[in-house]
Every structure is written in C-alpha cells, then in structure tokens.
N, C-alpha and C positions, 0 to 999 in steps of 0.2 A: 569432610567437605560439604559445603551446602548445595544442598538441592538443586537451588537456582545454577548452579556452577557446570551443570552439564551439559546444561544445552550453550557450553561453549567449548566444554571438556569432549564432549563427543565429533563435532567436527574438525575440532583438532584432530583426534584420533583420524579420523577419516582423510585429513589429510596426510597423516602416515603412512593409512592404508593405500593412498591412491599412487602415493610417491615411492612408494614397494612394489605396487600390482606390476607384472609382468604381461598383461594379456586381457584383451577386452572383457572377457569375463570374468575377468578378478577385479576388474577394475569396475564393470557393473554390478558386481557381488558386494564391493567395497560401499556406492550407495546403495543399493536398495538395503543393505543393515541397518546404515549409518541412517537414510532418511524413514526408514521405521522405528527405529528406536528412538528418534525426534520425535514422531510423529506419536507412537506412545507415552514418551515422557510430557507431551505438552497436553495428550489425554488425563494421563493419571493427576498433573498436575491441575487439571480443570475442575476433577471431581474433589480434589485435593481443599483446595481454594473454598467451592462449593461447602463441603466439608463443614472445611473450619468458621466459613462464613454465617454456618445452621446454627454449628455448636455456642455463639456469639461473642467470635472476635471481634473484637473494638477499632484493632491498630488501622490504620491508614492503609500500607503497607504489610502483606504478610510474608513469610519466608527468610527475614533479612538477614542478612550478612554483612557485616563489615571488616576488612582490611587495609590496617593503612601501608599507603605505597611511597608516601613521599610525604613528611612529615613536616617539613617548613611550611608547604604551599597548602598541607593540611587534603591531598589527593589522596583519595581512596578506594581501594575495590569495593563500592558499597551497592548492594543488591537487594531489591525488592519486590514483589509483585501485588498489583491492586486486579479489580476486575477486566479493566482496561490492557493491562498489559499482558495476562491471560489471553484474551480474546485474541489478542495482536499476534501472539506466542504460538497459538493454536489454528489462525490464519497463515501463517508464516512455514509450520512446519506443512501443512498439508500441500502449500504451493511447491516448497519443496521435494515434498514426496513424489506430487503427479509431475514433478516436473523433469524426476527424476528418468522416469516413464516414457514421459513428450521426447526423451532424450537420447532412447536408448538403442539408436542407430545415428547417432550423430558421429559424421566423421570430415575430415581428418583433427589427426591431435587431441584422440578423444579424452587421454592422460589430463591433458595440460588443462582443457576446459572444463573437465569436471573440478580440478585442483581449484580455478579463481572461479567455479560456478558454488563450490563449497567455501571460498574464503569470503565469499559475496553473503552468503549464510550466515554464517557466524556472526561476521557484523550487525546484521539484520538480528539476530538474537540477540546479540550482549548489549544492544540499543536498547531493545526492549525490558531486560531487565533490570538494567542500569536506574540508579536513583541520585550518583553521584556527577556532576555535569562536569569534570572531565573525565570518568568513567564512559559518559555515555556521548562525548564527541569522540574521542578515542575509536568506540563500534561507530559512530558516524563515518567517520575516515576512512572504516575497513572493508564499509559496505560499500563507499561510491569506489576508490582506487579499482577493483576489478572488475568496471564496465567498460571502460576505456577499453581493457583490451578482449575482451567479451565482444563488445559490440565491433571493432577493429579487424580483430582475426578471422571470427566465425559470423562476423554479421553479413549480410547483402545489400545489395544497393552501394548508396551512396556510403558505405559504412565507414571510413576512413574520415571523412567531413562529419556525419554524425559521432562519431566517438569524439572525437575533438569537439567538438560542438558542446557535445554536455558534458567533459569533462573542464573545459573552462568554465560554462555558466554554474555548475555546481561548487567547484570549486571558488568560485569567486562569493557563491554564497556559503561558503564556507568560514571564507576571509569573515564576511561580514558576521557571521556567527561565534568565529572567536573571540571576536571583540565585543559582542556583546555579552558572551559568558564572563570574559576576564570582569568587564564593567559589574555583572549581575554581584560576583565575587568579591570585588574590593567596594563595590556599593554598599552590602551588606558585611561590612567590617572587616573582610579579610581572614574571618576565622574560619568559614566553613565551605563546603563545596556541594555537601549534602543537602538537595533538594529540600527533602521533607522540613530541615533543620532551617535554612534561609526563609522558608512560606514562616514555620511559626515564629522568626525571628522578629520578620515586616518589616524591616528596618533601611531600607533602601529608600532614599529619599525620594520625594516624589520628580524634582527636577534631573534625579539621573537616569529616572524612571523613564520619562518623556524622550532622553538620548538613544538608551539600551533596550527599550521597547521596540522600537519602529528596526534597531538591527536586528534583533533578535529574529521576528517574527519575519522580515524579509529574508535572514539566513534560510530557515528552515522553510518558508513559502516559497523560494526559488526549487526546492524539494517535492514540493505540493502542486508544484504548476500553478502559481500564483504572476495572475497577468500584471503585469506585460513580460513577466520571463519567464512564462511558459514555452519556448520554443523548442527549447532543449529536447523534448520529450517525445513528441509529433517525429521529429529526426531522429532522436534514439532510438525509441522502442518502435518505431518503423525500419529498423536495419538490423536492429537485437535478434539473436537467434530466438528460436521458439521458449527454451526454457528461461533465459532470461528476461523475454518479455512476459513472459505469465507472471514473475517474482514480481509483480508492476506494486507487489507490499512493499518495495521500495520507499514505492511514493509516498505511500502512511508514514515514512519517518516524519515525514512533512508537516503532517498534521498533528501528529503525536506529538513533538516539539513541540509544535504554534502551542498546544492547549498545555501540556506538564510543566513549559519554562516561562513559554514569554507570558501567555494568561495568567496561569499559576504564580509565580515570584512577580510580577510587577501589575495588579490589577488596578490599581490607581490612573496608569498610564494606558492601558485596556481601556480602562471607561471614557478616558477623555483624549485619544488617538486611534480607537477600534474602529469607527465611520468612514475614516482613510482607506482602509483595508477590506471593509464591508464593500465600497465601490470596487475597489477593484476584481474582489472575490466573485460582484454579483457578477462583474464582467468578462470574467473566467466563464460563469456558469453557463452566459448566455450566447459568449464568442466561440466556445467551443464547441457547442450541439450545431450551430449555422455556419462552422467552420465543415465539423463534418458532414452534412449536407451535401459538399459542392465537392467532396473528396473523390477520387476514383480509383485510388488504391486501398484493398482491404486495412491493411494494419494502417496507412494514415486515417481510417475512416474511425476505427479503433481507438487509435492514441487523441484524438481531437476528440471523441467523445468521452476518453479521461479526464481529459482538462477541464470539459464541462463537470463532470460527476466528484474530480477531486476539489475543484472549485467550491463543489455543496459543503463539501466538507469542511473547509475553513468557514466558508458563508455562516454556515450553522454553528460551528466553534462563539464565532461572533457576538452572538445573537444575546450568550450570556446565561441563559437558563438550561433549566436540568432534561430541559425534555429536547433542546435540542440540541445538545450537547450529548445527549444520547444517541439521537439519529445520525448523530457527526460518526461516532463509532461504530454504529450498523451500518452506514455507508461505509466507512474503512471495510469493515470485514466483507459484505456484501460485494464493494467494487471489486476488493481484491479477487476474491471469487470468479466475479461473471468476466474479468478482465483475464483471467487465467485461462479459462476456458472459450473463451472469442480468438486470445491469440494462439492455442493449445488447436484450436481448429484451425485457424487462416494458414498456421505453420503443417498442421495436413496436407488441407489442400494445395497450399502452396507446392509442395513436395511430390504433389500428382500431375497440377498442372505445370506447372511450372511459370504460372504469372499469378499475383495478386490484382491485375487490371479489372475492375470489374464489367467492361463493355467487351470485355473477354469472356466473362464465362457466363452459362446458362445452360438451364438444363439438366445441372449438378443432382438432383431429385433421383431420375432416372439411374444416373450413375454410378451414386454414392451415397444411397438412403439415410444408412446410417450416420454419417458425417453430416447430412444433411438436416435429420429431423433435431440430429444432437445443436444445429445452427441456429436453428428455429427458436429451441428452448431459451438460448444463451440471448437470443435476442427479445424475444419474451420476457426475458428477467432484464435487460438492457431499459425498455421500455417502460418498465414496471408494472408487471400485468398480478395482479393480487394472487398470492399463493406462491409467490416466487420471491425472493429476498429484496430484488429492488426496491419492489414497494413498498414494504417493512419500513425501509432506508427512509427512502424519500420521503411517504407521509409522517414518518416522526420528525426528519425533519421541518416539514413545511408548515405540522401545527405549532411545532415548538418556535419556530420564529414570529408564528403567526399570534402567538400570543404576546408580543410586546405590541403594545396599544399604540405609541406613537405613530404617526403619518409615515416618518422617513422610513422605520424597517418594516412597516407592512407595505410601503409600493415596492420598498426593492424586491420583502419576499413575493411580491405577485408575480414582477419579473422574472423572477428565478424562475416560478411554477412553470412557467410559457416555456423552460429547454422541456417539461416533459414533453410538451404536442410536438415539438421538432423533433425530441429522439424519435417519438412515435414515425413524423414522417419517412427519415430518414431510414428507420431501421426496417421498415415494411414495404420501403422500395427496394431496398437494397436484397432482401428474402424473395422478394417476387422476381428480380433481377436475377439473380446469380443461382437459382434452384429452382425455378417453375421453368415452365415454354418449353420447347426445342432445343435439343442440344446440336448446337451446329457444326461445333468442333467435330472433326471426326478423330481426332486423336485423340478425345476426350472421353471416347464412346468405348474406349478399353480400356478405361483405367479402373483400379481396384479400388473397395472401401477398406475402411480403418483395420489395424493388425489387431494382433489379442493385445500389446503394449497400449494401443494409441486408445483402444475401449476403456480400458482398465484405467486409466487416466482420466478420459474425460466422464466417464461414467462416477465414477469418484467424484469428482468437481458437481456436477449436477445433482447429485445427490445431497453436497452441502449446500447449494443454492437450493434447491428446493426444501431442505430441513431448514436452513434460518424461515425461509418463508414460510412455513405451515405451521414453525415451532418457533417463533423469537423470542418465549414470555421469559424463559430463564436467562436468554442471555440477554437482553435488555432489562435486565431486575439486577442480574450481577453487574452489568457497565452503568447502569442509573445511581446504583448506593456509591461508586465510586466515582463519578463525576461530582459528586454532590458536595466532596469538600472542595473541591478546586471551585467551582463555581459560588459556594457560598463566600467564597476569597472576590468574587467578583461583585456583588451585588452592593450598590455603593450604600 
C-alpha cells in the first residue's frame, strides 16, 4: 500500500472505531490515536519529503501512486505529494489534532459529531494528496457534505440558516467546478485526468481555456471566500462549533485549487482573464478587514477577517511569480494556524460567558489570564507583529506582488497593504475592549480559566504560529522549489 494511502486509511479506521465505541472515552480514545497518528504520519512524511528532496529528487511529485478505478473515462486513484501539499498535509493534521482537544467535552451526540467531524477529515486529506482531478473533487465532495450538518446540529445562533446557507453557496460552486474539470478533460483530448500528465500535455486550446478558466477558478474561490460570494462563511463559521471552525483549512481547499488546476492546466487563460479576479480578490482583501471593523460578535469579527486574509491568498496566487506564490502558501498555513486558535479561544470563552457580544465583555484579564494572554498572542500574529507567522505571510506576499513593475498590480497591491492598518485597528480595540478595564459583569467575576484539554490545545497552536514565524526559511525553500514549476507554466 502506498504511503500516501494512510492518511485516508487511518480515518477510515477511525471511523470504525468511533461507530464501535460504546462510551465517551472510547470514543475519545478512538481520536486522540486516530488524530496522533495523523499528526505523526504527516510529521514523518515532512522529513520524508525533506529527505528525498536533499538526496536530489527531480520528479515534480514525490510518493506516487497510481490506480486505475474506471478505465473508459481513464479515473484514477492517482496520488502524490509536492512541498505544497506537505505543508497543507501538516497544517491539516495538527488542526485536527488540537481540534480534537477544543473538543473534548463536547455534548450532546458526541458519537455522531466526532463520526462527520472525521469524515470532514479525510476529505480535507485525500484533496490534498490527490493529483488526479476526479480523485481530488471526489475528497472535495467529502469535505463540504459534512458541515451541513456540523454546523446544523451542533452549531449556535442562527445555525439552521447558516448551514443551509453554505451548503448551497458551495455546492453551487461546485456545479460550477464540475463543469469546468469535465471541460479541462475533454479539452485536453479526453485521455487523461492526471494533473501532472494534462500540464505537460498543453494541449487545451486557448479558447476553451478562456470558458473553463473563469469556472474553474470561481468553483474553487467560492471555497476561498472569493467576493462577492464570500457570505457563506461570515454565517458558517460564526455558528460552526469550535472544532469545526478552527478546521477553517477548509478554506485552503480554495486556494489550493485556484493555484494546482485552474493556474496550473490553463495558464494562457490566467494571463489574459487573471485581472478579472485580481479585482475582485483585492476586494476580498479590503471588504473584509472594514467589514470586521464594524462587527460586534467575536467569531463574525473572526470569519470577516478571514475573507480579508483568504482574499491575500488568491491576490497573491494572481500575481504570477515564485515569491508570491510562496507567500500565497505561508498565508495558507499561517491563517490556518492563527484562525484555529482565535476560534479555539472565542469557543472558550464563549463556553464561560456564554455570549460572544463584545459590549458584553471586559475585564476578561482579571478573570481569565490565561485565555487572555493566549488572545493577545493570536491577535499579535492576526496583526502581523514580526516573529509571529503573520508577517512571514504577508511580507512575502506584498514583495512578491510588489515586484510586477506594471501600474495596475502595484496600486492594487498598495491597496491590499492598507487591511494591514485596519486589522491593526481593529484587532487592538477589540484586546483593549473585551480584556483590560473593569470587569462589570459580576457573573463573570467567578468564572474559571482554561482546563488542562483547552491549554494543551491552544498551547500547541501557538507554538506553530510562533515556529513558522521565528523559523520559515525551510518551509518557504520546500513550498518555493515547488511553486516554481506551476508558475513557470504561467509566465507568458
């Protein structure tokens, strides 16, 4: 069996396990194996990669596997990892791990939501190592189908209206993604499915290029929080339970996409339909920092400053070159990070006070140090304060745009630079707000801080955010060597 194979073969299992367990701690015995043995397999596999990377492998792609599954349409289980899908791999389990943790008094039906908070998993995994594009809408499918009822059963608020919500808006970007793979497919002769094999084909003309470009890349930026259909998200992961919203690597499917299928297989139609998408991304970037701004609930203050941050992400995608193309992936891992750990906290406190209002709470300092100083951090790295992962993100972003000479992408990228001073504002009222002053609540004046599960989580989290940021040179040297064939595919 190939390697890559497990980090789908193991949540299987786990869902065996969880659909056997008889009793809350079989059934939290059942993850904490299941999301450490991810959590090491996507280890071993980093130094793995590394490894063979030293020794000087050549291929594109390391680890592969192929399987055919359906032999007319030429469908395969075909598997591979580059440094990008590492990163992704390694992002993904750890969210899962702490998430597991964020989790581990969750009730009622705690059987059933750990069962689709592991099928959510898996998806998020077999996407990632996927190389064959209906292999990897396949894990696309299997990741969205169990937020619906994720956010449904165990969310809050409006959760009924949010699940519905984004299970139409993604699914409809869905629609629009299958029809652009089938097009990528029969564009490029109908013989292959396999990624790698279509890029060195080239053979997709350029006018079906200009059709299946613009769907493609709106399939998957409906994913990405790609305005104007970012709404989806703001209402999801503001009703998503805790561990569900920290999984916000969801949203990298989003980007991961834009840059492996629709960049990668149709770069012709990139270069001369990519400025379409650049406005709208810059306008992700900048409606959503002034969106959160004016917010007053924690997690919408939260998910609207994703839409900003995932915005960078495509922005950068954009841009065409290797350096920022790089920073597109530092900000994946980076957001996923500090986003896990912002709602990893708000689902804390949430859980002590029992509102996320913020003309609600103050005083949190006194109360709840720990929770508190852990807030400070996550927002510091929100901000992008040097030595913390944000920054990493964003200044390779901002130079890596900033070196296309033209007029048109150096005023967008100035625009874009203007969400850092709003997150700055935002995020430094909102810490003086809800943690300094008087606590006036008096109901708030006996409440506990974090358990040994909720430290051991966020502690965890912080700790990756502050290693990307004091330590990014290896992992922007493994995600640069691997950006660099997809983008030299771009440069006309």
């Amino acid at each position: 069996m190939n390697f890559l194979s497990l980090f789908v073969l193991i949540p299987l299992l786990m869902l065996g396990g969880l659909y056997l367990a008889k009793s809350i701690k079989a059934i939290r015995g059942v993850m904490v194996a299941g999301s450490t043995a991810l959590l090491i397999l996507s280890v071993v596999l980093t130094f793995l990669y590394l490894g063979e990377r030293q020794a000087g492998a050549t291929a594109e792609m390391l680890f592969r596997a192929d399987t055919v599954w359906y032999a007319p349409l030429h469908i395969a289980y075909s598997v591979g990892v580059d440094g990008i899908s590492v990163a992704m791999l390694l992002l993904s389990a750890v969210i899962v791990f702490t998430g597991t943790f964020a989790s581990w008094k969750l009730q009622p039906l705690t059987k059933e939501y750990f069962l689709w908070f592991t099928l959510l998993s898996m998806g998020v995994f077999g996407f990632f190592i996927s190389i064959d594009l209906f292999t990897m809408f396949m894990f696309y499918e299997i990741a969205l189908i169990p937020m619906y009822l994720l956010i449904g059963v165990w969310g809050s608020g409006r959760k009924e209206y949010a699940a519905m919500k984004l299970t139409l808006m993604l699914m409809g970007g869905s629609a629009f993604l299958l029809i652009g793979i089938l097009g990528i497919f029969f564009g490029a002769g109908g013989a292959t499915m396999n990624i790698l094999e279509i890029a060195q084909l080239h053979n997709i003309p350029f006018a079906q290029q200009c059709i299946w470009f613009p769907l493609t890349f709106l399939g998957f930026g409906v994913l990405g929080a790609l305005f104007p259909f970012h709404t989806w998200s703001p209402d999801g992961h503001a009703s998503a339970p805790t561990a569900v919203s920290m999984l916000h690597v969801l949203m990298k499917l989003g980007g991961y996409g834009c840059f492996r299928i629709a960049m990668y297989l149709m770069p012709e139609a990139a270069n001369e339909l990519g400025w379409i998408f650049l406005i709208l991304t810059g306008i992700s970037v900048v409606y959503g920092a002034f969106s959160a701004c004016v917010q007053t609930d924690l997690k919408y203050i939260n998910a609207y400053s994703s839409v900003s941050h995932c915005g960078l992400v495509l922005f950068a995608i954009l841009m065409m070159n290797q350096t920022a193309a790089t920073g597109a992936v530092l900000q994946m891992l980076s957001h996923g990070l500090m986003t896990a750990l912002f709602f990893a906290l708000i689902g804390m406190i949430y859980g002590r006070t029992h509102t996320r209002d913020v003309r609600e709470l103050n005083g949190l300092m006194k109360v709840m140090p720990f929770l508190s100083v852990c807030y400070v951090i996550a927002g510091l790295a929100n901000l992008g304060l040097p030595g913390l992962s944000g920054f990493v993100a964003e200044m390779t972003i901002f130079v890596g745009s900033f070196q296309n000479f033209d007029v048109f992408h150096r005023t967008l990228t100035i625009i874009a630079c203007s969400s850092i001073v709003i997150t700055a504002v935002y995020i430094l009222r909102l810490v003086g707000k809800i943690l300094y002053g008087t606590c006036t609540n008096k109901h708030h004046l006996a409440l506990t801080d974090a358990t040994w599960d909720e430290r051991f989580a966020v502690i965890c989290l912080i700790i990756c955010v502050a290693g990307l940021g004091m330590a990014p040179f290896w992992v922007s040297h493994m995600i640069g060597e691997s950006v660099l064939p997809v983008v030299s595919h771009l440069i006309p």
